[in-house]
Biopython code that builds the backbone (N, CA, C, O; Angstrom):
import numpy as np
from Bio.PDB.StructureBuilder import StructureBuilder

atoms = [
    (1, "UNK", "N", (0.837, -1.174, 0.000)),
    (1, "UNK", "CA", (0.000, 0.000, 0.000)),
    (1, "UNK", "C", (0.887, 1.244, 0.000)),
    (1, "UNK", "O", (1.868, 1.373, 0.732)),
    (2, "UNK", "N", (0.483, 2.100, -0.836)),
    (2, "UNK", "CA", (1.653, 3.261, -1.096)),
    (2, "UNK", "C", (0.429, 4.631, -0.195)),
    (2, "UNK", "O", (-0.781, 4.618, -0.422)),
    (3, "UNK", "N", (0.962, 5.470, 0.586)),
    (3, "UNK", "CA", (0.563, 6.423, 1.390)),
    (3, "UNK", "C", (1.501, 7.470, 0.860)),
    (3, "UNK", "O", (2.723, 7.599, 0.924)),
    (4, "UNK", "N", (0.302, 8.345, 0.184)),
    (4, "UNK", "CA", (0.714, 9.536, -0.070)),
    (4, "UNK", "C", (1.139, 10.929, 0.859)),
    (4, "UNK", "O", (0.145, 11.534, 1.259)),
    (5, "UNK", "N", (2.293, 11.453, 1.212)),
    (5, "UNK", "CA", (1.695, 12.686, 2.071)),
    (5, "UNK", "C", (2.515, 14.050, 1.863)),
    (5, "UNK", "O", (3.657, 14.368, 1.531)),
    (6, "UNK", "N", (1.559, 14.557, 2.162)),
    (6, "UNK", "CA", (1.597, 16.183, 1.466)),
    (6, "UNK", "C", (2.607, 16.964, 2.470)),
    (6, "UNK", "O", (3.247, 16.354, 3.327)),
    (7, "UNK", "N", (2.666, 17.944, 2.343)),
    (7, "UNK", "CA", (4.263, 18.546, 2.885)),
    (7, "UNK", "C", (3.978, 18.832, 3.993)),
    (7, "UNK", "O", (4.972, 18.799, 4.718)),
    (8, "UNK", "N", (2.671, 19.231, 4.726)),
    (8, "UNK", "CA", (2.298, 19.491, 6.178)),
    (8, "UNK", "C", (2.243, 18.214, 6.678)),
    (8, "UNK", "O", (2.587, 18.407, 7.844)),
    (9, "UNK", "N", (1.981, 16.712, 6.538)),
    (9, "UNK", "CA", (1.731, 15.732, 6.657)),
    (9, "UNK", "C", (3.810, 15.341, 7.123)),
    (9, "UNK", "O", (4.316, 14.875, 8.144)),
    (10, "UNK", "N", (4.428, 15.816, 5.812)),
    (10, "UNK", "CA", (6.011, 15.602, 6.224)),
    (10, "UNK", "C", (6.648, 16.194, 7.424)),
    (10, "UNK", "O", (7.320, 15.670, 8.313)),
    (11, "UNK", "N", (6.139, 17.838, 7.158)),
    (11, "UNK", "CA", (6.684, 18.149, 8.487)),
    (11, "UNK", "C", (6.340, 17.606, 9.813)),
    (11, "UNK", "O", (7.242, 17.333, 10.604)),
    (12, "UNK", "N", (4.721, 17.374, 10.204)),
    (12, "UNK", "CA", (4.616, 16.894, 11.410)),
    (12, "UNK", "C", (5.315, 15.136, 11.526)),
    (12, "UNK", "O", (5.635, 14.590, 12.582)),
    (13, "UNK", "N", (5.370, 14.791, 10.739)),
    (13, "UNK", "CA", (6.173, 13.088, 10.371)),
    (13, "UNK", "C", (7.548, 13.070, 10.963)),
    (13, "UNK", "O", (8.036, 12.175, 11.654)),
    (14, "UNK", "N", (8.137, 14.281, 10.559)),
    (14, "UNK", "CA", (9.697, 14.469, 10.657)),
    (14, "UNK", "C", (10.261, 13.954, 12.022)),
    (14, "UNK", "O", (11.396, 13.482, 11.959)),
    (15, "UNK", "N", (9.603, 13.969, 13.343)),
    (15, "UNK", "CA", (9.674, 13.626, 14.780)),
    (15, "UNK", "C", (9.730, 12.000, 14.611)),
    (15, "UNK", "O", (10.504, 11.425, 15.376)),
    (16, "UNK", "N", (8.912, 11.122, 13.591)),
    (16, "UNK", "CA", (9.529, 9.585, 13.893)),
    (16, "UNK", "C", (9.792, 8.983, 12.485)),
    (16, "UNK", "O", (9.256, 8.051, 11.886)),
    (17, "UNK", "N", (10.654, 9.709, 12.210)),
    (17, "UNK", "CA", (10.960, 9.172, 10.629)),
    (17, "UNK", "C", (11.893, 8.515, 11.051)),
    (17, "UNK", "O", (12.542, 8.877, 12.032)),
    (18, "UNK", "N", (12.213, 7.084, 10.183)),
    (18, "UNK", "CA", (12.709, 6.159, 9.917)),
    (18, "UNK", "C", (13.880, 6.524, 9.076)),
    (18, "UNK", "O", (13.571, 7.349, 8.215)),
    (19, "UNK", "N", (15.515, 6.054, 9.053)),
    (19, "UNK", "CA", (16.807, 7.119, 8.444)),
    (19, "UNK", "C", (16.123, 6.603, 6.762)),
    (19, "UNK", "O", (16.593, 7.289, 5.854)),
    (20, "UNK", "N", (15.383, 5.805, 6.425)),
    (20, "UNK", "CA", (15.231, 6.353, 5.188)),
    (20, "UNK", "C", (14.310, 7.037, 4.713)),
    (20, "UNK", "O", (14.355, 7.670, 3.658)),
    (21, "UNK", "N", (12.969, 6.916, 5.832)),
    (21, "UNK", "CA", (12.150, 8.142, 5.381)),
    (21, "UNK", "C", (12.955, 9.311, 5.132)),
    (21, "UNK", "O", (13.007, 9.968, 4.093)),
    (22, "UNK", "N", (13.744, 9.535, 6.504)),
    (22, "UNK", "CA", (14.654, 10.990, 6.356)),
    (22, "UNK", "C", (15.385, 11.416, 5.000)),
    (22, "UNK", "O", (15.505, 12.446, 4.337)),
    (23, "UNK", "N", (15.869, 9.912, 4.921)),
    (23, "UNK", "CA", (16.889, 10.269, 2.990)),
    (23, "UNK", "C", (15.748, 10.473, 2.121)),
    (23, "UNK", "O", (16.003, 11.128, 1.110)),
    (24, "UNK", "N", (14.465, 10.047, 2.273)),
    (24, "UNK", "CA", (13.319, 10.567, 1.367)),
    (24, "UNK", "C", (12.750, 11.527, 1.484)),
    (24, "UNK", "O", (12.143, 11.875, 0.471)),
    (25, "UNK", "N", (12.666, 12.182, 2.366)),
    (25, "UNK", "CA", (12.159, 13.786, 3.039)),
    (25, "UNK", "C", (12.981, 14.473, 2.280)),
    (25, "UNK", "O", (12.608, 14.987, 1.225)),
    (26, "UNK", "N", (14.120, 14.551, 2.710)),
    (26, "UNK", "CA", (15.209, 14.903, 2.324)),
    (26, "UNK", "C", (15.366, 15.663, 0.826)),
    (26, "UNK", "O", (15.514, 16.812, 0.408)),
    (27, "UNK", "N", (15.225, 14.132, 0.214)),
    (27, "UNK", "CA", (15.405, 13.940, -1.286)),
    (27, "UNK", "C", (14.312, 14.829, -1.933)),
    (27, "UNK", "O", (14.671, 15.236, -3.038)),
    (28, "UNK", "N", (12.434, 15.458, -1.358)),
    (28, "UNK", "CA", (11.581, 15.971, -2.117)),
    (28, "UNK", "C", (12.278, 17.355, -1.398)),
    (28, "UNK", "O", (12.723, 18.157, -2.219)),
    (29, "UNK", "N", (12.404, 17.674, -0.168)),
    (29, "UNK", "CA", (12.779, 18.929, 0.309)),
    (29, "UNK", "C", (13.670, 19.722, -0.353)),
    (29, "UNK", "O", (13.458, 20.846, -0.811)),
    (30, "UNK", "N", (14.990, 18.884, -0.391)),
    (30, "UNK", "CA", (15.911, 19.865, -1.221)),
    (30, "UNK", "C", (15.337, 20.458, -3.003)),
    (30, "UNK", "O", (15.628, 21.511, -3.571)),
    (31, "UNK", "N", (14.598, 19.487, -3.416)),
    (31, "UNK", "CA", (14.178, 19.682, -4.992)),
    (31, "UNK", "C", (13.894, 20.891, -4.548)),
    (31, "UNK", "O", (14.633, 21.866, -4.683)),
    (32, "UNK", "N", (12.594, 20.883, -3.887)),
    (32, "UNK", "CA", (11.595, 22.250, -3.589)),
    (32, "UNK", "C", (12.035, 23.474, -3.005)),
    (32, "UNK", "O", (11.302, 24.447, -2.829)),
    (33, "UNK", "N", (13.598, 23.392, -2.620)),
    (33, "UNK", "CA", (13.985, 24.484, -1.840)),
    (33, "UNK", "C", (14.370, 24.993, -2.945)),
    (33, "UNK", "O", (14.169, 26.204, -3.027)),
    (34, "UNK", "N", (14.941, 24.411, -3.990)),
    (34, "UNK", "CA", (15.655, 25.226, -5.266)),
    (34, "UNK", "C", (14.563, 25.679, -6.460)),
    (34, "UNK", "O", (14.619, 26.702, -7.142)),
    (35, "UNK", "N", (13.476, 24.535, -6.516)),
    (35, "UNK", "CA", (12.761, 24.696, -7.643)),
    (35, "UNK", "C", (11.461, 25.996, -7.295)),
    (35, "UNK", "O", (10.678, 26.188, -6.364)),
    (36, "UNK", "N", (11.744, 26.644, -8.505)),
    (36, "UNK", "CA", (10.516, 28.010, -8.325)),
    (36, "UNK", "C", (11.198, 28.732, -8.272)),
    (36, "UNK", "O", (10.510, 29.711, -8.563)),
    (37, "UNK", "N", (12.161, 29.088, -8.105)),
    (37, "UNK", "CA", (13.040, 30.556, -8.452)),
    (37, "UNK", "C", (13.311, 31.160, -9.318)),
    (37, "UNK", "O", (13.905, 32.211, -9.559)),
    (38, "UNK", "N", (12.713, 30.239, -9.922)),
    (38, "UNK", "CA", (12.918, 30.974, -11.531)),
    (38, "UNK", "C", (11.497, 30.114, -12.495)),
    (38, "UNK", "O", (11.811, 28.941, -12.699)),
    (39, "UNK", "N", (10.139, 30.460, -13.059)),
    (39, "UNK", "CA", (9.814, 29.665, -13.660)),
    (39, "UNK", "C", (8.785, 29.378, -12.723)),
    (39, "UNK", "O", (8.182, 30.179, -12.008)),
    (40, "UNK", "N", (8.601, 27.682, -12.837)),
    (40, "UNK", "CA", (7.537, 26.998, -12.212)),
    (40, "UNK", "C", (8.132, 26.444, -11.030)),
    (40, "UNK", "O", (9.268, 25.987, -10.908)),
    (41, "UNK", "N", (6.776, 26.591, -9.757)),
    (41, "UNK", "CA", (7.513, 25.588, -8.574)),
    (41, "UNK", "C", (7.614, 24.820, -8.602)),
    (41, "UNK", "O", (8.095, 24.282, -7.604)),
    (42, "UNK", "N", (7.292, 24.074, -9.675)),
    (42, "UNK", "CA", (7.435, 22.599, -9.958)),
    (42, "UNK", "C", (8.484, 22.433, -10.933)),
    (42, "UNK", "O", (8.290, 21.324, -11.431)),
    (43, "UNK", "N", (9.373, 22.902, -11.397)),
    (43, "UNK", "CA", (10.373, 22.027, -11.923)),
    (43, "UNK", "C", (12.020, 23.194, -11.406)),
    (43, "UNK", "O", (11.975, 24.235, -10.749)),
    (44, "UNK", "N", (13.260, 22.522, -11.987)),
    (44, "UNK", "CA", (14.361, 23.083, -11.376)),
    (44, "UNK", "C", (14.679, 23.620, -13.477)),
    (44, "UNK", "O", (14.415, 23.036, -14.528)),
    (45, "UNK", "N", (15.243, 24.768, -13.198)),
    (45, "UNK", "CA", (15.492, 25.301, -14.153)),
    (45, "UNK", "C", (17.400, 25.101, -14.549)),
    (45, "UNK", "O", (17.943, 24.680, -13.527)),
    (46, "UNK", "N", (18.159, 25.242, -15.397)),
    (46, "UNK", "CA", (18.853, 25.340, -15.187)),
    (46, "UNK", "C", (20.097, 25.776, -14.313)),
    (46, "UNK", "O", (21.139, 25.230, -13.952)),
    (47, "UNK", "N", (19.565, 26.889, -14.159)),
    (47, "UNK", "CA", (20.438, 27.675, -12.932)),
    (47, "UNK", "C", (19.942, 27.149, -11.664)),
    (47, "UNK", "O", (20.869, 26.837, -10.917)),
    (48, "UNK", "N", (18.944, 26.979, -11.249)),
    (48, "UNK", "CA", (18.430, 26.320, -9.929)),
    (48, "UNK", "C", (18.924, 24.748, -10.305)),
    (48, "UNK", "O", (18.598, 24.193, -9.255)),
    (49, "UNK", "N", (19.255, 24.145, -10.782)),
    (49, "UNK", "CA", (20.173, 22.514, -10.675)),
    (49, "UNK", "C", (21.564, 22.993, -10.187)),
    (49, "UNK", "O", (21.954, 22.700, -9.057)),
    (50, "UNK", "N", (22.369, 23.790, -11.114)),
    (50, "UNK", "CA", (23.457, 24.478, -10.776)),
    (50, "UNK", "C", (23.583, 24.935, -9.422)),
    (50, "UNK", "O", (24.604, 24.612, -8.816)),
    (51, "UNK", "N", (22.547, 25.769, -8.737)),
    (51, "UNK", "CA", (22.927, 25.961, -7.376)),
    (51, "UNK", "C", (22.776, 24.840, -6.104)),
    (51, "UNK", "O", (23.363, 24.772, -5.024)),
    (52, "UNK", "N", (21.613, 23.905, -6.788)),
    (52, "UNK", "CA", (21.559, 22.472, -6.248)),
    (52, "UNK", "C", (22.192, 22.124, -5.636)),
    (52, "UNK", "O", (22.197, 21.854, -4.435)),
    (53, "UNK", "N", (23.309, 22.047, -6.953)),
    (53, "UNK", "CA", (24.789, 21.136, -6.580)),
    (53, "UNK", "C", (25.794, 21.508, -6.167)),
    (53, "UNK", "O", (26.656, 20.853, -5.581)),
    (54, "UNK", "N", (25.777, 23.162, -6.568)),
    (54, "UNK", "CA", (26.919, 23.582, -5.897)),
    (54, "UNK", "C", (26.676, 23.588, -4.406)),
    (54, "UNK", "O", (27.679, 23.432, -3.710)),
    (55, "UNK", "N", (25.443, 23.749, -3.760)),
    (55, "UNK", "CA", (25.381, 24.173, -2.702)),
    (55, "UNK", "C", (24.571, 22.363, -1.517)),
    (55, "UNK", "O", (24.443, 22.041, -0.336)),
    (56, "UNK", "N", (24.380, 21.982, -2.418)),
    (56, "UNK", "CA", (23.934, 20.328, -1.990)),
    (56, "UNK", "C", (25.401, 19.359, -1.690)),
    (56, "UNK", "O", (25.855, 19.075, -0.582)),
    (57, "UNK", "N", (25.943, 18.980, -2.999)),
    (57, "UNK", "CA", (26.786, 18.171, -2.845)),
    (57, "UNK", "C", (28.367, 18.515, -3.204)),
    (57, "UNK", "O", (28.633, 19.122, -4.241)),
    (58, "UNK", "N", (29.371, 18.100, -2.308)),
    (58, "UNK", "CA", (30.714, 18.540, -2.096)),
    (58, "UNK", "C", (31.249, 17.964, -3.708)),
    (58, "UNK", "O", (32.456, 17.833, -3.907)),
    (59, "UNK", "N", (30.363, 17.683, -4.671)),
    (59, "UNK", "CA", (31.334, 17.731, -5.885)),
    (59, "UNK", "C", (31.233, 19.275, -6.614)),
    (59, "UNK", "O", (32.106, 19.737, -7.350)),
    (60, "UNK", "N", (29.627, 20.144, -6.135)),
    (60, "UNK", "CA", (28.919, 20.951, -7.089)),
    (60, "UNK", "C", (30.264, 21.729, -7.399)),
    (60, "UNK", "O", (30.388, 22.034, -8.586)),
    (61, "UNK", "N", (31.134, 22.048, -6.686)),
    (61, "UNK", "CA", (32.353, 23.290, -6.475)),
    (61, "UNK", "C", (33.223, 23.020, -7.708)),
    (61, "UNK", "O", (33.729, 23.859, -8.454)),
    (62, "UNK", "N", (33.297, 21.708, -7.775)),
    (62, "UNK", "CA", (34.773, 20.980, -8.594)),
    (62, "UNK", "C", (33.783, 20.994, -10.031)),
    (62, "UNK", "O", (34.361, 20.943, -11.116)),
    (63, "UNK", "N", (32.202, 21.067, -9.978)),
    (63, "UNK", "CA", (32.177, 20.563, -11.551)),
    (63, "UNK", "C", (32.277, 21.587, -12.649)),
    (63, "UNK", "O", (32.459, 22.759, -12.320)),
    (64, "UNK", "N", (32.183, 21.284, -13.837)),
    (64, "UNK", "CA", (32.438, 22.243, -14.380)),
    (64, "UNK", "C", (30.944, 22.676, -14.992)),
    (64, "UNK", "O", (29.869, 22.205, -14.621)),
    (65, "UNK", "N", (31.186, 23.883, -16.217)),
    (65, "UNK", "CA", (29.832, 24.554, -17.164)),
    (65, "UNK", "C", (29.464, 23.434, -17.571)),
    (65, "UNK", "O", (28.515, 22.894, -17.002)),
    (66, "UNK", "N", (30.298, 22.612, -18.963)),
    (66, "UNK", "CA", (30.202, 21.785, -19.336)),
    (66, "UNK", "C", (29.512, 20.597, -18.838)),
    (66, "UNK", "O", (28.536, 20.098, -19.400)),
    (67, "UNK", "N", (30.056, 20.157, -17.755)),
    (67, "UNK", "CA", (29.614, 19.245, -17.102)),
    (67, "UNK", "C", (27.755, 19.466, -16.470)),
    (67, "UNK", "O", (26.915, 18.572, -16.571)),
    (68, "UNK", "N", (27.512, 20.711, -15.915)),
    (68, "UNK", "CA", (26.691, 21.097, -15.438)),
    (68, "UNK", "C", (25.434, 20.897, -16.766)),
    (68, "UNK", "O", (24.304, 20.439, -16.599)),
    (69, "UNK", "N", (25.870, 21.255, -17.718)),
    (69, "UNK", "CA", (25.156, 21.112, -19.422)),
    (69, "UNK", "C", (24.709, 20.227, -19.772)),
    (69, "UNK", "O", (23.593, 20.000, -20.239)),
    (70, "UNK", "N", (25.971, 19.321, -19.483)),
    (70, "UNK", "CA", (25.619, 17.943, -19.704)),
    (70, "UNK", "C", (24.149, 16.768, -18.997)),
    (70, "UNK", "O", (23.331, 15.991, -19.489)),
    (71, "UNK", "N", (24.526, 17.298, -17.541)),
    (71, "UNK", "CA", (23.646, 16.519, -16.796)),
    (71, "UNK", "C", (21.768, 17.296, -17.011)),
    (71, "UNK", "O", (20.619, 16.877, -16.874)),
    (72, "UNK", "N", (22.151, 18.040, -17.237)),
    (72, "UNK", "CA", (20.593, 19.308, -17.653)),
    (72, "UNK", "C", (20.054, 17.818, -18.402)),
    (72, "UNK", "O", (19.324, 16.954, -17.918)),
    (73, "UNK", "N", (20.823, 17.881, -20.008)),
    (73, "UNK", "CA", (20.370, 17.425, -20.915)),
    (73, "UNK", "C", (19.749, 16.254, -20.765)),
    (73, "UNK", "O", (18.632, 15.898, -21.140)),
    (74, "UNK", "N", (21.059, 15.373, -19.846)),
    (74, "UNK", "CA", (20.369, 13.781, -19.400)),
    (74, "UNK", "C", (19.412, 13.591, -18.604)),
    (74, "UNK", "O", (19.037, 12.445, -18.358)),
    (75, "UNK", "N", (18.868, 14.610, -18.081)),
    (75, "UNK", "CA", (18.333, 14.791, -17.164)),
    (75, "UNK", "C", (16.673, 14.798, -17.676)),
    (75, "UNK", "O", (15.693, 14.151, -17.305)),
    (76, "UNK", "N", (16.898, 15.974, -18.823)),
    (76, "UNK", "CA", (15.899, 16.927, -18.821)),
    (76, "UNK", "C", (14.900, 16.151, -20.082)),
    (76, "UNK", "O", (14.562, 16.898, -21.000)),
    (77, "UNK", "N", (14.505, 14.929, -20.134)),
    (77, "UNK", "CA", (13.893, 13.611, -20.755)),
    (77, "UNK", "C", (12.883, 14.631, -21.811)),
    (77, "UNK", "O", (13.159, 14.858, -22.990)),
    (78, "UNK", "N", (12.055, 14.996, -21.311)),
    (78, "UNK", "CA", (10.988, 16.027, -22.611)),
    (78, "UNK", "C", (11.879, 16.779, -23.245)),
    (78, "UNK", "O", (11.781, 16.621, -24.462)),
    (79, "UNK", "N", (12.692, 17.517, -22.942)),
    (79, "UNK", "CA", (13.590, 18.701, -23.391)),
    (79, "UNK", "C", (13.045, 19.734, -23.954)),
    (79, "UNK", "O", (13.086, 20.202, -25.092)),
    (80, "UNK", "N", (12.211, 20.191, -22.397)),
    (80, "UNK", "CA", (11.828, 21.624, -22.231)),
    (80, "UNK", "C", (12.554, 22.919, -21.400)),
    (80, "UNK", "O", (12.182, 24.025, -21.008)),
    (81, "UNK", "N", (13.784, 22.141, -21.363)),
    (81, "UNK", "CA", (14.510, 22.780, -20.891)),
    (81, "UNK", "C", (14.740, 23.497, -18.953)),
    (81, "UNK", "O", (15.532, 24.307, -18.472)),
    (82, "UNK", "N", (13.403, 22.536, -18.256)),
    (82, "UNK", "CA", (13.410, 22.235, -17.177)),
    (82, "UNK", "C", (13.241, 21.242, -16.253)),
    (82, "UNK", "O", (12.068, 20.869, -16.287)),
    (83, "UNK", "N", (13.975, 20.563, -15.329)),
    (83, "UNK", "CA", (13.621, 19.598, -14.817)),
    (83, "UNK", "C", (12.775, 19.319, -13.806)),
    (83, "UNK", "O", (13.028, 19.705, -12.665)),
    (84, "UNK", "N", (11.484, 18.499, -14.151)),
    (84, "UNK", "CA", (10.916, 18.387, -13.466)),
    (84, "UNK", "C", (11.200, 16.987, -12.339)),
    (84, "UNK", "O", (12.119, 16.215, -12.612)),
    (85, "UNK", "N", (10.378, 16.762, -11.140)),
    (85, "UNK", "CA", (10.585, 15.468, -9.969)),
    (85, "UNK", "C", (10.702, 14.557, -10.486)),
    (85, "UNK", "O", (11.564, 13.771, -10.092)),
    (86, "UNK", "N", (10.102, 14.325, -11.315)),
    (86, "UNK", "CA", (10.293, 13.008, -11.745)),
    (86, "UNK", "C", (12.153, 12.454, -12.667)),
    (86, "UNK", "O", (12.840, 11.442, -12.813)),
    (87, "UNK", "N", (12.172, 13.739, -12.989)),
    (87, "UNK", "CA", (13.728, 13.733, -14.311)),
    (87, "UNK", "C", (14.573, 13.699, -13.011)),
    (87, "UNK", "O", (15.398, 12.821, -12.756)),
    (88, "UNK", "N", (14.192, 15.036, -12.009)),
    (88, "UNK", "CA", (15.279, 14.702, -11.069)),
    (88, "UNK", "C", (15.747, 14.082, -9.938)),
    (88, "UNK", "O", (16.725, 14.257, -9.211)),
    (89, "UNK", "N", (14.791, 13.289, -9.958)),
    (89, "UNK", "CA", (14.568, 12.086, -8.890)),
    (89, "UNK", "C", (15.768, 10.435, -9.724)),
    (89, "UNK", "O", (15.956, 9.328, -9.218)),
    (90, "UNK", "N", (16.277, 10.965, -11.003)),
    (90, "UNK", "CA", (16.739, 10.075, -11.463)),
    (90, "UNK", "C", (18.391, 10.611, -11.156)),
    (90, "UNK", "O", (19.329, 9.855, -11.406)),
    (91, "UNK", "N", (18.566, 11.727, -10.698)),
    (91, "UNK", "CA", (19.742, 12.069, -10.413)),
    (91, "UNK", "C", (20.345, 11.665, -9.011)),
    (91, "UNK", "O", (21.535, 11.354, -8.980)),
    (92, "UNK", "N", (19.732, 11.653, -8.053)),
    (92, "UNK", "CA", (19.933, 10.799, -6.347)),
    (92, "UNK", "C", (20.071, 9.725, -6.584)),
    (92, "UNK", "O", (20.915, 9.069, -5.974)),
    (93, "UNK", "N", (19.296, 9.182, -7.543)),
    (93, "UNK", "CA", (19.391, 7.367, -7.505)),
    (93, "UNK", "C", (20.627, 7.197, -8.342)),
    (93, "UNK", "O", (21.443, 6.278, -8.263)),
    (94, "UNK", "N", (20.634, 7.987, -8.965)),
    (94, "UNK", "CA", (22.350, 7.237, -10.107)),
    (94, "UNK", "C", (23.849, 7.610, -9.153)),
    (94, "UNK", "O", (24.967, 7.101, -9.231)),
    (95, "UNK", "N", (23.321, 8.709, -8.256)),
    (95, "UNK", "CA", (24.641, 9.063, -7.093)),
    (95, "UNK", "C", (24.724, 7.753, -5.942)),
    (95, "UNK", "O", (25.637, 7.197, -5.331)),
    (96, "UNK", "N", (23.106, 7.595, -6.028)),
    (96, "UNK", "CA", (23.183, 6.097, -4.686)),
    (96, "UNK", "C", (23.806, 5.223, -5.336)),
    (96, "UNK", "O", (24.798, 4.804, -4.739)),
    (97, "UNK", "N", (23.589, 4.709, -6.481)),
    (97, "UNK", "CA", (24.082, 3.739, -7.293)),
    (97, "UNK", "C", (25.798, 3.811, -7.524)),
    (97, "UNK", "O", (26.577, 2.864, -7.418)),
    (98, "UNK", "N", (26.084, 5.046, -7.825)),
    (98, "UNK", "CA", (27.778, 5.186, -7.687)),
    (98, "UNK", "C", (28.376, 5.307, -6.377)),
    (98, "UNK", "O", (29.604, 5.380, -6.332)),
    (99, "UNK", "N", (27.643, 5.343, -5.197)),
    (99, "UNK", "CA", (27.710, 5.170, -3.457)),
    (99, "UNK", "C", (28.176, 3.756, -3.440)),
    (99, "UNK", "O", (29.267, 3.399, -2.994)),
    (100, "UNK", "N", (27.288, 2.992, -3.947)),
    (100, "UNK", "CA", (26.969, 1.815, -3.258)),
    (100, "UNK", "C", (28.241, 0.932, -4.210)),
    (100, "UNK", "O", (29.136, 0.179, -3.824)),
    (101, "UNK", "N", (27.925, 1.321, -5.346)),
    (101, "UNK", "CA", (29.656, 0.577, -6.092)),
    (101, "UNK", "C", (30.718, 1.011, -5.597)),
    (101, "UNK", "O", (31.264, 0.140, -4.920)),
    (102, "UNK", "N", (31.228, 1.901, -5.622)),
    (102, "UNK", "CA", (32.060, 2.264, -4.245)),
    (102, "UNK", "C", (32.532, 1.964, -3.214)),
    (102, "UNK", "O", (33.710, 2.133, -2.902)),
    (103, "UNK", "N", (31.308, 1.265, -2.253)),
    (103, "UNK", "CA", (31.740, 0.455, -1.035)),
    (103, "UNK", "C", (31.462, -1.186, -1.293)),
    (103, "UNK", "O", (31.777, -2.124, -0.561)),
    (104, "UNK", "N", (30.840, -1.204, -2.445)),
    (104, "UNK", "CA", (31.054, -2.966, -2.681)),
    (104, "UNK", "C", (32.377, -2.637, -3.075)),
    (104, "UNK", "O", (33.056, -3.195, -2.213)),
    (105, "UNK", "N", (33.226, -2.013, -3.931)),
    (105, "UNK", "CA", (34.624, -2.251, -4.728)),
    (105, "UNK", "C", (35.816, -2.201, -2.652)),
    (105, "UNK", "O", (36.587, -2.892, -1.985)),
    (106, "UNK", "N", (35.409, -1.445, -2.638)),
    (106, "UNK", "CA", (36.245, -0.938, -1.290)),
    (106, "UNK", "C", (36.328, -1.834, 0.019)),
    (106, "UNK", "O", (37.041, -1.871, 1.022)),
    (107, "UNK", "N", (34.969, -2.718, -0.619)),
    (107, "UNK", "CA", (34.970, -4.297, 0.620)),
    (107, "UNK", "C", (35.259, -5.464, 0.276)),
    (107, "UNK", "O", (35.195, -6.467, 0.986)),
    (108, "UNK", "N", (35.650, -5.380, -1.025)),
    (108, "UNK", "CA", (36.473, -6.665, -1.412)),
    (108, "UNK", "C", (37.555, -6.499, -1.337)),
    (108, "UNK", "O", (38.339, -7.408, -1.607)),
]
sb = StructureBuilder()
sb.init_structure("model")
sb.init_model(0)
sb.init_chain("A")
sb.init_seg("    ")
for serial, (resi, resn, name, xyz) in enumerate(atoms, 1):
    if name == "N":
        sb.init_residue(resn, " ", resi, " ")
    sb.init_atom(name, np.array(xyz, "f"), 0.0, 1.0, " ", f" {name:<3s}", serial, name[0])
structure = sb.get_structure()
């Protein structure tokens, strides 16, 4: 059974979340803190991915324009030139996925 819940429903939740509810809180919160600054609140625009990462994850600093271009594109599946939850919900899972190869390579 899948239970939907809406962002007032998250915040009062936040007191007995489970560490992966938290990585899932997490994961819609940060979208929404960036997305709408430009555009629709519903999707991340170019420049709002860019500050994402620079300001989310300790690679955003090191990457480059190019690079930043790149991931838009793979990202951005309709190519309307914004990403919406669903496009960027495919970007956490391909970082978990390079996490988790990582510490399988590092435990053998």
């Amino acid at each position: 059974m899948l239970i939907l819940l809406s962002p007032f429903t998250l915040q009062s939740h936040t007191l007995m979340e489970t560490p992966l509810e938290k990585a899932l809180t997490t994961m819609v919160t940060t979208f929404h803190k960036y997305s709408g600054r430009e555009g629709s609140k519903l999707t991340l625009s170019r420049e709002e991915l860019k500050e994402l990462i620079k300001k989310e994850l300790c690679l955003g600093e090191k990457m480059k324009e190019s690079s930043t271009d790149d991931l838009m594109k793979s990202l951005d599946k309709n190519s309307d030139q914004e990403i919406d939850f669903k496009e960027y919900s495919v970007f956490p899972t391909t970082l978990c996925m390079a996490y988790n190869d990582f510490f399988l390579e590092d435990s053998e």
